[in-house]
C-alpha positions, 0 to 999 in steps of 0.5 A: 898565550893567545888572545882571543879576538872579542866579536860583536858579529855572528862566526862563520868559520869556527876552527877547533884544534887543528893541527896539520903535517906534512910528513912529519913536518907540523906545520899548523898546531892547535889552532883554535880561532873563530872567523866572523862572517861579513867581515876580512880576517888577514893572517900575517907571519913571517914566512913558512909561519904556517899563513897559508898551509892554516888558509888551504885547510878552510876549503881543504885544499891540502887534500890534494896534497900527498902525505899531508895529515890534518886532525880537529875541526873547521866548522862553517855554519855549524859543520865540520867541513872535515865529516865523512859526509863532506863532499870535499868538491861541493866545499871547495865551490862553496869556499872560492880561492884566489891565490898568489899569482893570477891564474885565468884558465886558458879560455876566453874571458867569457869562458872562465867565468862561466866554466864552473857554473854549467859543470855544476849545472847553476846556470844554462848557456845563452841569457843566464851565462850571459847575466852572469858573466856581466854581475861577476865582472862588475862585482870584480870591479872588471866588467867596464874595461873588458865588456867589448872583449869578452871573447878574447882570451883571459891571459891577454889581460895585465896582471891586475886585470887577471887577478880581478878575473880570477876574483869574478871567477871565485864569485861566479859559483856562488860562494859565501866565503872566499880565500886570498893568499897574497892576492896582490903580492904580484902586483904594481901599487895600482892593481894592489889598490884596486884589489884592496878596494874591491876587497872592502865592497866584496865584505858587504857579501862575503866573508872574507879570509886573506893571508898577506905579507904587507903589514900595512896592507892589513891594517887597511884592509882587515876588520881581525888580524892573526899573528901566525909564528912557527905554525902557532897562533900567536895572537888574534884580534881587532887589527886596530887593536893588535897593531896599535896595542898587541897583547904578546911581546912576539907580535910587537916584535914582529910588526915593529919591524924587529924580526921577520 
């Protein structure tokens, strides 16, 4: 049984039967859920509970995965992101990514946030790259520490410098959603608190949607928290709610520690 998680604020992302294979592996099933915008949505599970494989379908991602198979629907603002219409690259600059393990491109600083924006032709060189360079960098809370650097290449930064770049980078061509897989699992508690904080100013513009191991990291982060198990949703709602009172005996199991 799946409790639903009861929302005062408008969806963004709504998700209908979705179900996902990897070969004959059903990874993702029946997932029905809806996502509020404006708001940070964290999935938790134990490991290979299908987190991660359920966040890649949101910007279709696992399109560029081999024998993978996804039926039902992920529809942002009323569109089936899934419709022959959809142009999989346009969804995936609308909905940015930030994975696991901090990923600069192999360019300057300068360069990797602007990459994306003059292929897509948002911006032009000179002024406009160079205003948005400073508001991507100040809106990933980086802009101070590496304003006299910008030349210098992305990977000179530490790790958490490199995950605040990569969050820029996701900002730089305007998305209105964006995706975190354990943004901060590589990190010292430091980095992980400013990635936390920056999370909650980010919330204010975007929708948010992070998967994480650390339980208490959802507790502080998320306004809704779903209970991943064995591909299913378990359990969706307030995360004050779901850890303080969980509908399902699984879900307690889980954040008391019991398993997982």
């Amino acid at each position: 049984m799946k409790s639903s998680a009861r929302q005062t604020t408008p969806v963004k992302i709504k998700i209908a039967g979705l179900n996902l294979w990897y070969g004959d592996n059903h990874a993702v099933k029946g997932i029905d859920m809806a996502i509020p915008a404006n708001r940070i949505t964290a999935l938790i599970g134990p490991s290979g509970c299908g987190k991660s494989s359920f966040l890649r379908c949101i910007n279709r991602m696992n399109d560029l995965i081999d024998h993978v198979r996804i039926d039902g629907q992920v529809i942002v603002d009323g569109k089936n992101i899934y419709d022959n219409d959809v142009d999989e690259i346009a969804v995936r600059k609308r909905i940015g990514m930030v994975f696991q393990q901090p990923n600069p491109f192999p360019k300057s600083i300068y360069e990797n946030i602007t990459y994306a924006p003059l292929k897509h032709g948002q911006v032009r060189k000179g002024r406009e790259s160079d205003a948005l360079v400073e508001a991507s960098l100040s809106s990933a809370g980086l802009w101070n520490e590496v304003k006299d650097k910008l030349h210098s290449p992305g990977t000179s930064l530490s790790g958490g410098q490199q995950q605040r770049l990569c969050i820029a980078r996701a900002i730089a061509v305007s998305p209105d959603i964006i995706l975190m897989d354990e943004p901060s699992s590589a990190l010292d508690p430091i980095s992980t608190e400013k990635i936390e904080s920056l999370m909650l100013e980010l919330r204010e513009n975007y929708t948010i949607v992070i998967v994480t191991h650390n339980m208490q990291q959802a507790h502080r982060t998320a306004d809704y928290t779903a209970y991943f198990h064995l591909g299913e949703l378990v359990e969706y709602d307030e995360t004050k709610k779901l850890f303080m009172n969980p509908g399902q005996q699984l879900t307690e199991d889980y954040i008391t520690g019991r398993f997982g």
